[in-house]
N, C-alpha and C positions, 0 to 999 in steps of 0.2 A: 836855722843856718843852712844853706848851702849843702847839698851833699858833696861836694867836692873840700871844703872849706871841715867840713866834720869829719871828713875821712883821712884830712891829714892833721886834725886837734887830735884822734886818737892813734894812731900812730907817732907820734909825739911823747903824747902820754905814757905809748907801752917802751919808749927806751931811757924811762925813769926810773934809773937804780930800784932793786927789789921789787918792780914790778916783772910779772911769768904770765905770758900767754897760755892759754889752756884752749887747746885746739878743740874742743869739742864742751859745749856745759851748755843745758838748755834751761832756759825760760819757766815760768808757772806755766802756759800754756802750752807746753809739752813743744817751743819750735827750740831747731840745735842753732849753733851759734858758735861763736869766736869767745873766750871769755878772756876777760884781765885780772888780774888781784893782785893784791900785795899782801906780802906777810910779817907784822911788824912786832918784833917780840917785844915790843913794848906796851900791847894792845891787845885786850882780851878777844876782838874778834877781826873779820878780815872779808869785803864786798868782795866778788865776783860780778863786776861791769860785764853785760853780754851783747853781741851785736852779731847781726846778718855777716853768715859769712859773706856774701856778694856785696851788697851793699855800704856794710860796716856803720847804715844805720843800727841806733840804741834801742834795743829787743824787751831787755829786762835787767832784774839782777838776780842774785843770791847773797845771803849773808849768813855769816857761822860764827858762831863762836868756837875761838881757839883752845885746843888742848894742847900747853905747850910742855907737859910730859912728854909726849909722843914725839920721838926723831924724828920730822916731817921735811919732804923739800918744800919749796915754797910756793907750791901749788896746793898746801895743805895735807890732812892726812882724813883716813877711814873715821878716826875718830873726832876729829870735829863735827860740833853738829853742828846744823842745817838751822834758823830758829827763821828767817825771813824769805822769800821768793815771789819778784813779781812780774809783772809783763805787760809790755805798753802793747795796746791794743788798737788804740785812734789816736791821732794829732789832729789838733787844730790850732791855728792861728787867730786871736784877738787883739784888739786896739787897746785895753786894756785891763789890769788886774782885776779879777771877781769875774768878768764876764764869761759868755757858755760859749763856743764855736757851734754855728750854724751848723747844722746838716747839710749834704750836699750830694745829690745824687749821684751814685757810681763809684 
């Protein structure tokens, strides 16, 4: 999609009740980022969406399962753990499903 056209899908997204920005949350590959989450106490766990601060292209995520002991705001707490993290690394675009995206120099 479009960078202009995806930068206003998530922005959209983040003024959907019970979702919280989280100004800083990085990727598997150690880069920082803009994060979103939601926290639904109806659900034992909770993604952390991450994206390029500049960009507000999609970096990665993070996933925890929820401890809902814990008084947490809704950006989570110390005690949720961590159990998933990952980090797009290449895009490519294909004609269709199953296929590999060419290499492409540069």
């Amino acid at each position: 999609m479009p960078p202009a056209t995806a930068s206003a899908l998530y922005k959209a997204v983040a003024r959907i009740p019970g979702i919280t920005w989280i100004p800083d949350a990085a990727d598997a590959a150690g880069r920082h980022g803009i994060g979103i989450t939601h926290r639904d106490a109806g659900s034992a766990t909770r993604s952390v969406l991450i994206f390029n601060k500049e960009t507000l292209s999609y970096i990665g995520s993070q996933a925890y399962f929820i401890d809902h002991k814990a008084e947490a705001d809704a950006r989570g707490t110390a005690s949720d753990v961590l159990f998933g993290i990952d980090a797009v690394m290449e895009r490519g675009v294909v004609d269709r499903y199953g296929e590999v995206p060419a290499k492409t120099a540069g």
